[in-house]
Biopython code that builds the backbone (N, CA, C, O; Angstrom):
import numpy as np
from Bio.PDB.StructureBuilder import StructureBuilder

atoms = [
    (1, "UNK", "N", (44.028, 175.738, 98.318)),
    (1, "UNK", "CA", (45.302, 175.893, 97.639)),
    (1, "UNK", "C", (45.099, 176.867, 96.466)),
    (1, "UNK", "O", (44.045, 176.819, 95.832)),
    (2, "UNK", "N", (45.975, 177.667, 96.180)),
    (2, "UNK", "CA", (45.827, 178.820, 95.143)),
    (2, "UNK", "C", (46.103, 177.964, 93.784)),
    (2, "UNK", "O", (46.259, 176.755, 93.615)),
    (3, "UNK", "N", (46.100, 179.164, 92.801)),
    (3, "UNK", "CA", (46.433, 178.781, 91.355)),
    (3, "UNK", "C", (48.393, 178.465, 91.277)),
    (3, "UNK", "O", (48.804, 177.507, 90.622)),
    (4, "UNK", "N", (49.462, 179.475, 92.083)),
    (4, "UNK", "CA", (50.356, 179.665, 92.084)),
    (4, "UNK", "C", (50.750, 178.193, 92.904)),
    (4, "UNK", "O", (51.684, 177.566, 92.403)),
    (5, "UNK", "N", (49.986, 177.503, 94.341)),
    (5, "UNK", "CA", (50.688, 177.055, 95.052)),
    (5, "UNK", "C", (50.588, 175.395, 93.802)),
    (5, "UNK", "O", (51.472, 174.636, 93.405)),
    (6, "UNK", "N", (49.131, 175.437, 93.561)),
    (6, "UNK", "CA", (49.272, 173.965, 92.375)),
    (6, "UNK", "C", (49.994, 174.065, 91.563)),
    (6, "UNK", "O", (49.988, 172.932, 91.082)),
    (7, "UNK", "N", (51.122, 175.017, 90.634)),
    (7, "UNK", "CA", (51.502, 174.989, 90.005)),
    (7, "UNK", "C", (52.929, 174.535, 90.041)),
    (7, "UNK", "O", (53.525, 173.726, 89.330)),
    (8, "UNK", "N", (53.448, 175.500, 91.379)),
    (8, "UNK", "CA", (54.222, 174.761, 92.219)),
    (8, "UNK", "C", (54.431, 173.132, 92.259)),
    (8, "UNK", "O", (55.347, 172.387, 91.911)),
    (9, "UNK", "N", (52.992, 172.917, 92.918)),
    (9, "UNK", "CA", (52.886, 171.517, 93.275)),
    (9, "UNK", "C", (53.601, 170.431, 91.915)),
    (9, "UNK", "O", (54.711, 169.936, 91.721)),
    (10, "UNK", "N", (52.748, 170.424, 91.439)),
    (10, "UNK", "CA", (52.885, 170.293, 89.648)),
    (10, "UNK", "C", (54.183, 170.292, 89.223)),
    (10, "UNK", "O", (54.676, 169.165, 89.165)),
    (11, "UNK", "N", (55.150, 171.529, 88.793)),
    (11, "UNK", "CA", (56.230, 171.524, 88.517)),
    (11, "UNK", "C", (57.359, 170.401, 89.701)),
    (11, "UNK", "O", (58.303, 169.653, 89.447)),
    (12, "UNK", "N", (57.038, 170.576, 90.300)),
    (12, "UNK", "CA", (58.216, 170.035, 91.646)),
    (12, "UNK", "C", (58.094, 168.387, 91.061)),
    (12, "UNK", "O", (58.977, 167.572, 90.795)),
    (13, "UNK", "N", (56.410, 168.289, 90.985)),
    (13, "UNK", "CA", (56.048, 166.111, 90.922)),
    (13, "UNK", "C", (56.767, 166.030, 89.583)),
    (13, "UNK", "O", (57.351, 164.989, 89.283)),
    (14, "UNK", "N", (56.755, 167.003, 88.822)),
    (14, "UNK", "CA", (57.717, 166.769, 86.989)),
    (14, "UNK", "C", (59.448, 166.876, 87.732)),
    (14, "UNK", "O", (60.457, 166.761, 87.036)),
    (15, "UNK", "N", (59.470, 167.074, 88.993)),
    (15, "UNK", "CA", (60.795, 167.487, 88.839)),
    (15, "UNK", "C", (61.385, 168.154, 87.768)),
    (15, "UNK", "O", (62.345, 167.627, 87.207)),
    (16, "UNK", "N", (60.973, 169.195, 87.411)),
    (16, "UNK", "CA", (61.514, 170.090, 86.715)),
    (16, "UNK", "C", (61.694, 171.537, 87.287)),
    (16, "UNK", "O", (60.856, 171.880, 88.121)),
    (17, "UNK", "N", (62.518, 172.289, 87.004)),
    (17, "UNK", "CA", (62.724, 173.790, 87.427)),
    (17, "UNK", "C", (61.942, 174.583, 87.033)),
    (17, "UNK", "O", (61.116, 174.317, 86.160)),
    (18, "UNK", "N", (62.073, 175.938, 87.715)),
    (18, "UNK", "CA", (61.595, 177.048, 86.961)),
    (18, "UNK", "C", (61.688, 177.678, 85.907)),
    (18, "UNK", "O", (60.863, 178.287, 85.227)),
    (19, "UNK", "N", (63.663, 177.334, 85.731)),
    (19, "UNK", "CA", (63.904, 177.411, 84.281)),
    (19, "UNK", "C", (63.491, 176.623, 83.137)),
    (19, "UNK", "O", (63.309, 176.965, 81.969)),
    (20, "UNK", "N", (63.403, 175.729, 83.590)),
    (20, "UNK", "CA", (62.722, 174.558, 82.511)),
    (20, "UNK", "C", (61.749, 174.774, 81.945)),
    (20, "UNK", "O", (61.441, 174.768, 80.753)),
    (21, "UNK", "N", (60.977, 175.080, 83.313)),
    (21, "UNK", "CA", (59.106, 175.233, 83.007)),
    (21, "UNK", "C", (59.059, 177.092, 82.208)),
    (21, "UNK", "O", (58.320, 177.415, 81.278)),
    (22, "UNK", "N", (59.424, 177.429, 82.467)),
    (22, "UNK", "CA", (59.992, 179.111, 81.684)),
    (22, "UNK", "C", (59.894, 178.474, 80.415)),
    (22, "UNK", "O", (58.879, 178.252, 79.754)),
    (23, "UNK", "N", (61.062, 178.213, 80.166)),
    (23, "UNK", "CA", (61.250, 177.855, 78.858)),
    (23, "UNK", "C", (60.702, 177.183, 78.088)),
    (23, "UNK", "O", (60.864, 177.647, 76.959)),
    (24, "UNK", "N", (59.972, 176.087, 78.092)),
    (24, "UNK", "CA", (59.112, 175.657, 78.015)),
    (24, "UNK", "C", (57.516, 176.093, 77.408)),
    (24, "UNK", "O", (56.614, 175.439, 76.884)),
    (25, "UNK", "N", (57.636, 177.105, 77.663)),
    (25, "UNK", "CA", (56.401, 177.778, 77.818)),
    (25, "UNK", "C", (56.878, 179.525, 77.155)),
    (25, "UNK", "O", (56.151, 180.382, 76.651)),
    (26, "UNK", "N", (58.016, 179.534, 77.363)),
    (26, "UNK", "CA", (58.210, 181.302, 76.325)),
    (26, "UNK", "C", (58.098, 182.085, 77.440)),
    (26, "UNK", "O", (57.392, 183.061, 77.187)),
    (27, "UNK", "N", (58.528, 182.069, 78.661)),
    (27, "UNK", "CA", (58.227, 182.883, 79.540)),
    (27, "UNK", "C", (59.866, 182.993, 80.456)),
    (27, "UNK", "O", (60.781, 182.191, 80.269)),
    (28, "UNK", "N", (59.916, 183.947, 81.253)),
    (28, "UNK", "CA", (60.979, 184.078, 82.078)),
    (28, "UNK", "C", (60.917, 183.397, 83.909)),
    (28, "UNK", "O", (60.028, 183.642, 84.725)),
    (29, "UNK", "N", (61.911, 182.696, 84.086)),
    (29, "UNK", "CA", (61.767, 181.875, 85.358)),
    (29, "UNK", "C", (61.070, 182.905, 86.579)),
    (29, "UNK", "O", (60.354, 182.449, 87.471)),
    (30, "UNK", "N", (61.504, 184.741, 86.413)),
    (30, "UNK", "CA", (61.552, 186.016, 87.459)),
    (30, "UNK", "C", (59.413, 185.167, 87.093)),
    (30, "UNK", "O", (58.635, 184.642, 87.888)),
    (31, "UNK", "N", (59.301, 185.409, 85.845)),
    (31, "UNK", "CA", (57.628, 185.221, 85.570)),
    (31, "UNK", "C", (56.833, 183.917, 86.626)),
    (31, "UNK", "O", (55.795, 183.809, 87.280)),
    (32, "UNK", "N", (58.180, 182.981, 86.268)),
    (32, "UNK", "CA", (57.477, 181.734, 87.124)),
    (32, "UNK", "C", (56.881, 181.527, 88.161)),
    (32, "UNK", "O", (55.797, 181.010, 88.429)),
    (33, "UNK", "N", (58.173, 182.253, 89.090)),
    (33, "UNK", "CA", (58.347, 182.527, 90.131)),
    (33, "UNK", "C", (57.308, 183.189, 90.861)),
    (33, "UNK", "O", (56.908, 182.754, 91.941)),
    (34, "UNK", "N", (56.659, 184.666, 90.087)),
    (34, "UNK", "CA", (55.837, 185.144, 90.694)),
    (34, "UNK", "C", (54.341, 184.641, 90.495)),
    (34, "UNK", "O", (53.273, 185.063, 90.940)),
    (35, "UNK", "N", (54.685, 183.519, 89.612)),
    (35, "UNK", "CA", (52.863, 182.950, 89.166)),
    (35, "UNK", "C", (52.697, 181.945, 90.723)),
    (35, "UNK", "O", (51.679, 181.784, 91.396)),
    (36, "UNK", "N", (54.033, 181.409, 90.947)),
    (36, "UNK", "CA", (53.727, 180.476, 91.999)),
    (36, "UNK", "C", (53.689, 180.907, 93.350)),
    (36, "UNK", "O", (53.523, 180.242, 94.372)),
    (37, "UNK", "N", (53.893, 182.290, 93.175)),
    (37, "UNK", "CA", (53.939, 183.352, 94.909)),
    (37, "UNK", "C", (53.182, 183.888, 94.856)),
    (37, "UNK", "O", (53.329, 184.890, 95.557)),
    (38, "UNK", "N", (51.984, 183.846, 94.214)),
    (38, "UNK", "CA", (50.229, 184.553, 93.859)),
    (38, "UNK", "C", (50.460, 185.821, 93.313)),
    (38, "UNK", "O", (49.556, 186.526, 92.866)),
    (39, "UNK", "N", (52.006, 186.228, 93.342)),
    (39, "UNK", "CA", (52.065, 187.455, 93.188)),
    (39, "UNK", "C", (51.521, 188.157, 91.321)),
    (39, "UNK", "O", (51.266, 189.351, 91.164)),
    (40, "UNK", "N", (51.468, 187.400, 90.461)),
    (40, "UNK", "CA", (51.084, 187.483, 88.843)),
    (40, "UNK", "C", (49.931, 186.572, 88.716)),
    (40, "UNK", "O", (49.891, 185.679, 89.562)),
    (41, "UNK", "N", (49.199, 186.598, 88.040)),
    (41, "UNK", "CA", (48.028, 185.115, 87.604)),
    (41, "UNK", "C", (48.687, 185.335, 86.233)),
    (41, "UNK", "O", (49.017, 186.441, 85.805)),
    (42, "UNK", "N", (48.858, 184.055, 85.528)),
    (42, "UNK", "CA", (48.906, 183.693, 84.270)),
    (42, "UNK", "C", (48.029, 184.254, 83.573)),
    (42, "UNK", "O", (46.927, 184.340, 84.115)),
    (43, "UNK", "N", (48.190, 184.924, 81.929)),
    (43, "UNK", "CA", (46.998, 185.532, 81.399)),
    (43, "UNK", "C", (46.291, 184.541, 80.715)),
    (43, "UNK", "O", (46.585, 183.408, 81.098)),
    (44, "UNK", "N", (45.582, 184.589, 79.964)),
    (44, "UNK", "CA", (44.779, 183.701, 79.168)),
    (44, "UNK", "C", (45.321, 182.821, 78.467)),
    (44, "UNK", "O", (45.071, 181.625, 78.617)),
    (45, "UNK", "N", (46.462, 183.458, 77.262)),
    (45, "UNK", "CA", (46.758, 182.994, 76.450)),
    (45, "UNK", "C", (48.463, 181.990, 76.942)),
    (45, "UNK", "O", (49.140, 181.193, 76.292)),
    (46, "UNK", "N", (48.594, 182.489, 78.204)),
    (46, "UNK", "CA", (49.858, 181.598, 78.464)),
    (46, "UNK", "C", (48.935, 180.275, 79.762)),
    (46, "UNK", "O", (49.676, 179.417, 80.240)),
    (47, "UNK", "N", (47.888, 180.262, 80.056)),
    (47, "UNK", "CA", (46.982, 179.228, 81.055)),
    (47, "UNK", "C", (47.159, 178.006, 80.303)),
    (47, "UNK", "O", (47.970, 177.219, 80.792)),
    (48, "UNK", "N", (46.546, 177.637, 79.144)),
    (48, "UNK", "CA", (46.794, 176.215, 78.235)),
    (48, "UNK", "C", (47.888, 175.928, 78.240)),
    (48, "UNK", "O", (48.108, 174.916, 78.904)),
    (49, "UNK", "N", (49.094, 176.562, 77.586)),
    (49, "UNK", "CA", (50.384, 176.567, 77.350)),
    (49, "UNK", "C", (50.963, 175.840, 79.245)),
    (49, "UNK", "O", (51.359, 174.685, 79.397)),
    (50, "UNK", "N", (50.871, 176.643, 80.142)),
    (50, "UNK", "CA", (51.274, 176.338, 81.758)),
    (50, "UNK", "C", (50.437, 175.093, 81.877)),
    (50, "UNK", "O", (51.137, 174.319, 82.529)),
    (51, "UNK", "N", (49.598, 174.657, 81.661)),
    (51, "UNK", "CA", (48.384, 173.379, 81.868)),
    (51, "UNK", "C", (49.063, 172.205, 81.100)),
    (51, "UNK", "O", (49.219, 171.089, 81.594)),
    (52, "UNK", "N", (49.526, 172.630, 79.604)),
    (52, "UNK", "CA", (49.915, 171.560, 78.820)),
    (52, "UNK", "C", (51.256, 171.115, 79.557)),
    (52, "UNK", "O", (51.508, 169.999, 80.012)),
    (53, "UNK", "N", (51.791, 171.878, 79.562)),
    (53, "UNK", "CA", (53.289, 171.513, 80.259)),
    (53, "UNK", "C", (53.410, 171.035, 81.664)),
    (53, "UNK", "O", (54.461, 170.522, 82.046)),
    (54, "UNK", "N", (52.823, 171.118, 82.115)),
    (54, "UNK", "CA", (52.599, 170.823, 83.658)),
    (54, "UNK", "C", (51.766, 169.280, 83.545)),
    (54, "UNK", "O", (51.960, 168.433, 84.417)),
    (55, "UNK", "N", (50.902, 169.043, 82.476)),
    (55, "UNK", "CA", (50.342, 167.802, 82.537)),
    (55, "UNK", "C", (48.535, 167.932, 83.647)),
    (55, "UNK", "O", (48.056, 167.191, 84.506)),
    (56, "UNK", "N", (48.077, 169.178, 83.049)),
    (56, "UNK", "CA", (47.281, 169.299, 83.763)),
    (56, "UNK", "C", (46.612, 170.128, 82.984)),
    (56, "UNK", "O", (46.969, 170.813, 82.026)),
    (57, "UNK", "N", (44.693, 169.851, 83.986)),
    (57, "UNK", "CA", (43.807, 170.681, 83.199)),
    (57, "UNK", "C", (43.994, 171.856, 83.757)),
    (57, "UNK", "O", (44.537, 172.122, 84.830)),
    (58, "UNK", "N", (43.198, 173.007, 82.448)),
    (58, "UNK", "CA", (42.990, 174.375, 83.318)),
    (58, "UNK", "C", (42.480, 174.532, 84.538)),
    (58, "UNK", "O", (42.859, 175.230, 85.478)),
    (59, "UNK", "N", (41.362, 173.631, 84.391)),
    (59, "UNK", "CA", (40.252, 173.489, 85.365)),
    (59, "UNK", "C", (41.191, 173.728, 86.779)),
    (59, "UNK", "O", (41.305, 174.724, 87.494)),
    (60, "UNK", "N", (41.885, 172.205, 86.871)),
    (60, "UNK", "CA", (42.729, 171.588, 87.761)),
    (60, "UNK", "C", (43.460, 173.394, 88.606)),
    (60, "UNK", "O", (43.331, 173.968, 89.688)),
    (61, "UNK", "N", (44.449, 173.734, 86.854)),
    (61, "UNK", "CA", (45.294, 174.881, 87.874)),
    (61, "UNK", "C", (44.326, 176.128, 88.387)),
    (61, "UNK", "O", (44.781, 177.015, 89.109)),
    (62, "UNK", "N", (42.696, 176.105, 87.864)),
    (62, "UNK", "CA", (42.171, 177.429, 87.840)),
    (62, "UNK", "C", (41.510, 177.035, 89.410)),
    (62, "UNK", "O", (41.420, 177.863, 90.317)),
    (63, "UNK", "N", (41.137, 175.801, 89.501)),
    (63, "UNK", "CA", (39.697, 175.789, 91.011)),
    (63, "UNK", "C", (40.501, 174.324, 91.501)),
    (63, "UNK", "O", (39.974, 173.697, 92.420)),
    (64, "UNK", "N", (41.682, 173.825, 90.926)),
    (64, "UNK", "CA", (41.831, 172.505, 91.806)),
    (64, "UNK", "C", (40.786, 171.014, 91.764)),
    (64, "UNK", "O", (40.749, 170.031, 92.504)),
    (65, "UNK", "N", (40.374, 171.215, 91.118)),
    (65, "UNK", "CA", (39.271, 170.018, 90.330)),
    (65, "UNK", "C", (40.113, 169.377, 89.301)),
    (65, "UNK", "O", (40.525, 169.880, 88.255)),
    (66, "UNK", "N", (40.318, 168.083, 89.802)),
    (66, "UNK", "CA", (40.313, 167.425, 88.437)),
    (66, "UNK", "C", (39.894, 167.319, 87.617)),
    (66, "UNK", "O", (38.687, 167.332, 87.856)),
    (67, "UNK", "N", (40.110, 167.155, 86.269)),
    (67, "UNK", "CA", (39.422, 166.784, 85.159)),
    (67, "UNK", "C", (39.875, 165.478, 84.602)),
    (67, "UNK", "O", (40.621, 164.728, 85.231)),
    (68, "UNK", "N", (39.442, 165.235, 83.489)),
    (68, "UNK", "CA", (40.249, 164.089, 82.338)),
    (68, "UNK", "C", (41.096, 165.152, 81.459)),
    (68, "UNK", "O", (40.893, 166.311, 81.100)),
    (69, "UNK", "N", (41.882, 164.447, 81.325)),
    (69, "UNK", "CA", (43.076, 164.744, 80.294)),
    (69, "UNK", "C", (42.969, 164.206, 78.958)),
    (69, "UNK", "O", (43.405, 163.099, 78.643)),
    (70, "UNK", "N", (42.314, 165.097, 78.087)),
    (70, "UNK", "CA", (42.189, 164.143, 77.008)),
    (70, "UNK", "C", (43.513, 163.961, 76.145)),
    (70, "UNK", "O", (43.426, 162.981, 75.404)),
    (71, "UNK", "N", (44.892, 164.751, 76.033)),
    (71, "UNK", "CA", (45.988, 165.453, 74.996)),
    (71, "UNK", "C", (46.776, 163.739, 75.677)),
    (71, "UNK", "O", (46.264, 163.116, 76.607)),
    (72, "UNK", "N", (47.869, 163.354, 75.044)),
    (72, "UNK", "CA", (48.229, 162.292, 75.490)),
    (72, "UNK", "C", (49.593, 162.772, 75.733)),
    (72, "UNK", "O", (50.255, 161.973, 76.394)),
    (73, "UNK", "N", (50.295, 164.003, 75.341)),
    (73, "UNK", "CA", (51.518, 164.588, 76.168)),
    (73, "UNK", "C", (51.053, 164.898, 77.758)),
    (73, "UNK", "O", (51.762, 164.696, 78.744)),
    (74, "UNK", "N", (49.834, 165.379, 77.760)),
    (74, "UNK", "CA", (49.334, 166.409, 79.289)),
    (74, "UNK", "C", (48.952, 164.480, 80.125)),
    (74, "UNK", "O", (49.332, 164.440, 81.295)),
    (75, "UNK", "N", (48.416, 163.340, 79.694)),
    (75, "UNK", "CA", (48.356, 162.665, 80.413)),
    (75, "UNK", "C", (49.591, 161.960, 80.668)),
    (75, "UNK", "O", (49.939, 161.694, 81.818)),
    (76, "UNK", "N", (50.384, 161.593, 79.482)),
    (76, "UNK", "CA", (51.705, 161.376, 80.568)),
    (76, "UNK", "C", (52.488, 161.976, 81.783)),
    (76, "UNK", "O", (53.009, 161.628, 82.843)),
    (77, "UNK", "N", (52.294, 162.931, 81.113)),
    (77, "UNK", "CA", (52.772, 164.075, 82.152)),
    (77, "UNK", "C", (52.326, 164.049, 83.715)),
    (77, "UNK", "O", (52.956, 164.256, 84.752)),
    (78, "UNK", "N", (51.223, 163.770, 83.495)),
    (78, "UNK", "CA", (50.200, 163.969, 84.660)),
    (78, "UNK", "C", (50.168, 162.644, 85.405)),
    (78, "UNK", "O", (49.796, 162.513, 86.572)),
    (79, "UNK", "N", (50.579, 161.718, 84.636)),
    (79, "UNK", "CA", (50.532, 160.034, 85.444)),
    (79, "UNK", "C", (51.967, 160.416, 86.509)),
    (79, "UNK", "O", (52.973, 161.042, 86.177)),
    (80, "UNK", "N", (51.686, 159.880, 87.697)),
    (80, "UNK", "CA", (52.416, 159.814, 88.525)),
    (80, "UNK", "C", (53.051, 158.157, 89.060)),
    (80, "UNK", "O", (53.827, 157.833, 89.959)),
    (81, "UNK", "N", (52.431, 157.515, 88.215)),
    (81, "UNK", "CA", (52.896, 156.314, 88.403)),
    (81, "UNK", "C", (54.565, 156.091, 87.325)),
    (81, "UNK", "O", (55.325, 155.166, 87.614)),
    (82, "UNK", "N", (54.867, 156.968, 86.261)),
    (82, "UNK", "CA", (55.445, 156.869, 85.533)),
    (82, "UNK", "C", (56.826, 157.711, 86.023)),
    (82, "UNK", "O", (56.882, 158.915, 86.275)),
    (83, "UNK", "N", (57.821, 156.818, 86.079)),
    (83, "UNK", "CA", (59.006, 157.762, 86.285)),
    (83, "UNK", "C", (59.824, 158.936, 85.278)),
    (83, "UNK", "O", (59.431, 159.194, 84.140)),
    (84, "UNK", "N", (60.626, 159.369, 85.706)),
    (84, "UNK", "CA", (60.580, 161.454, 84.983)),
    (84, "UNK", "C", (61.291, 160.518, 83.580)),
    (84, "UNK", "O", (60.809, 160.980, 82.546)),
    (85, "UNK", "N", (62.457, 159.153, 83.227)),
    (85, "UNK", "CA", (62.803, 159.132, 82.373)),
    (85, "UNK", "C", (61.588, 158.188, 81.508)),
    (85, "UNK", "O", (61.477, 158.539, 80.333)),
    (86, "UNK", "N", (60.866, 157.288, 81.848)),
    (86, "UNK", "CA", (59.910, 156.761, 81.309)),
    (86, "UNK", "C", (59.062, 157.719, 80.496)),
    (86, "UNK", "O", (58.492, 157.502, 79.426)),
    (87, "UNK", "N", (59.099, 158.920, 81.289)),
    (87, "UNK", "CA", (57.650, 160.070, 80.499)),
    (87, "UNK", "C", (58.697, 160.575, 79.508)),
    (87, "UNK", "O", (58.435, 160.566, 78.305)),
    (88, "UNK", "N", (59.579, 160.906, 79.850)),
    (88, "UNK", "CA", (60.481, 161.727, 78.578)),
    (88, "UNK", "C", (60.863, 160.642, 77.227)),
    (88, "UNK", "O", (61.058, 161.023, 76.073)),
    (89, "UNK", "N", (60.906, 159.293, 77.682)),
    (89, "UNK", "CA", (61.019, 158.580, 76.451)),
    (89, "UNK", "C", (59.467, 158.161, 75.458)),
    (89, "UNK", "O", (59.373, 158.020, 74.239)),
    (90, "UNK", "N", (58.292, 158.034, 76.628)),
    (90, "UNK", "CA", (57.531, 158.157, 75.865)),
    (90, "UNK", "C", (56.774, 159.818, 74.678)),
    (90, "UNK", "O", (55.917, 159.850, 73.794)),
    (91, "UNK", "N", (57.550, 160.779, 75.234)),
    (91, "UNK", "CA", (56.861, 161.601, 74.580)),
    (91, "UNK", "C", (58.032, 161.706, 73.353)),
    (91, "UNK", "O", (57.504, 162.001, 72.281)),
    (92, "UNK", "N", (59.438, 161.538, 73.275)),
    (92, "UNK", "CA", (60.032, 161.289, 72.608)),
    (92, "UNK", "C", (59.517, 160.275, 71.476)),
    (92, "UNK", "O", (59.947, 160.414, 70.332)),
    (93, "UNK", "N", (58.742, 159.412, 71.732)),
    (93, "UNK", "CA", (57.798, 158.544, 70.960)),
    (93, "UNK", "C", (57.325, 159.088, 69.985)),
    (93, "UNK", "O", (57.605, 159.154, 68.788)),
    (94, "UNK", "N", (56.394, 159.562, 70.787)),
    (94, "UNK", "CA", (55.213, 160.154, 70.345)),
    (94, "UNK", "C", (55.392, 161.502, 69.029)),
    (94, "UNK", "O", (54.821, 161.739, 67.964)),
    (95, "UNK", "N", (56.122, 161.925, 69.547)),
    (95, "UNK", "CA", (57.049, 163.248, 69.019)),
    (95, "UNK", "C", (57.190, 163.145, 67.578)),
    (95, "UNK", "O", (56.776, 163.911, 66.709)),
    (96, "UNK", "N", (58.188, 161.503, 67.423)),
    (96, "UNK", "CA", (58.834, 160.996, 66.335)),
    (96, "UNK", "C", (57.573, 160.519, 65.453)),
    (96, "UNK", "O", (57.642, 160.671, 64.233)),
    (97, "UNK", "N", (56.480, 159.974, 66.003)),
    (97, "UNK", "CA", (55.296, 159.003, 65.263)),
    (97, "UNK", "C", (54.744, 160.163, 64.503)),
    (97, "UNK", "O", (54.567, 160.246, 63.288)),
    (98, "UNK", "N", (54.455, 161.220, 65.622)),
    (98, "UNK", "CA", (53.838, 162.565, 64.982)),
    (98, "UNK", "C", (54.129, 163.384, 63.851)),
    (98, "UNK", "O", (53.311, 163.930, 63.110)),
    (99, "UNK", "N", (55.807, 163.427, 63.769)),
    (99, "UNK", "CA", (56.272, 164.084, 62.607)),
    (99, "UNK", "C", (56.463, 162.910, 61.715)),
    (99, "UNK", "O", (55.964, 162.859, 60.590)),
    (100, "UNK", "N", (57.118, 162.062, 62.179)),
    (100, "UNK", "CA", (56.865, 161.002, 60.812)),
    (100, "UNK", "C", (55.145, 160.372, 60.159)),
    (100, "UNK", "O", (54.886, 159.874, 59.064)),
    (101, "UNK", "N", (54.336, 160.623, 61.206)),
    (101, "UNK", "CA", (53.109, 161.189, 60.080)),
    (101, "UNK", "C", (52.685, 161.849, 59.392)),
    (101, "UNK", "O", (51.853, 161.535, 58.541)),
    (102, "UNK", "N", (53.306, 163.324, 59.642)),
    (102, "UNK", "CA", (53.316, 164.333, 58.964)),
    (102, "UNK", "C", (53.678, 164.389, 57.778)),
    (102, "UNK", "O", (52.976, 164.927, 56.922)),
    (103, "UNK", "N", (54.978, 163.776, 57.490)),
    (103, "UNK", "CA", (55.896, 163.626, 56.380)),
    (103, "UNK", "C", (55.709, 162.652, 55.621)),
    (103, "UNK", "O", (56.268, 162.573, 54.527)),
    (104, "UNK", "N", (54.780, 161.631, 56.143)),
    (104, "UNK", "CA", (54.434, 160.396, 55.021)),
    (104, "UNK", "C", (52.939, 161.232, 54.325)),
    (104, "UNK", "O", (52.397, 160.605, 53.416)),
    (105, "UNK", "N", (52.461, 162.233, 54.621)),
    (105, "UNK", "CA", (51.035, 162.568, 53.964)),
    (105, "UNK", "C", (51.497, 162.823, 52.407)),
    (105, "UNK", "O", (52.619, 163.172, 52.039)),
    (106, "UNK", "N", (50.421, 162.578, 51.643)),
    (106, "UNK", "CA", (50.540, 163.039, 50.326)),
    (106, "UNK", "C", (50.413, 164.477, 50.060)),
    (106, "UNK", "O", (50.514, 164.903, 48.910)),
]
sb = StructureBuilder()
sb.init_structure("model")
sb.init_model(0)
sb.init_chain("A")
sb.init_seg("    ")
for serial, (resi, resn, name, xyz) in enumerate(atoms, 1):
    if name == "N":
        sb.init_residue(resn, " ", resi, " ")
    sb.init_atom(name, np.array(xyz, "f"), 0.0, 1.0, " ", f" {name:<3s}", serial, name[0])
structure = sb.get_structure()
């Protein structure tokens, strides 16, 4: 399986679009499109960014190897046991804990 067809894979199990995943990421859906038709490879600096959002390692989108997920947005993401509104409320969580830690620092 290529880098384009897992990514595919990936986006579809988030049920999310191309536009989504575009946006998401600072990129244009025409971009998406061609990362997942082999026709573009992702450059360096947009690979983490496509990995984080997708809920997956580089590793994973670069050779198809799993890894561990250490980021706890990329492992929700990546749990497939969790349904699309369950993951969106937990990162909504997470989101809120994060900036309201931010804002309680001295």
């Amino acid at each position: 399986m290529s880098l384009g067809e897992r990514v595919r894979q990936r986006r579809q199990a988030l049920k999310i679009t191309q536009q989504e995943l575009a946006q998401a990421i600072g990129m244009t859906p025409q971009h998406i499109s061609a990362i997942e038709q082999g026709k573009w490879a992702p450059s360096i600096t947009l690979l983490p960014k496509l990995a984080e959002e997708l809920g997956a390692s580089i590793d994973y989108l670069v050779s198809g190897k799993e890894g561990i997920i250490t980021d706890t947005m990329a492992a929700i993401k990546a749990d497939k046991r969790l349904k699309l509104k369950a993951k969106r409320a937990l990162m909504a969580l997470i989101e809120e804990l994060r900036e309201s830690a931010v804002s309680e620092k001295p």
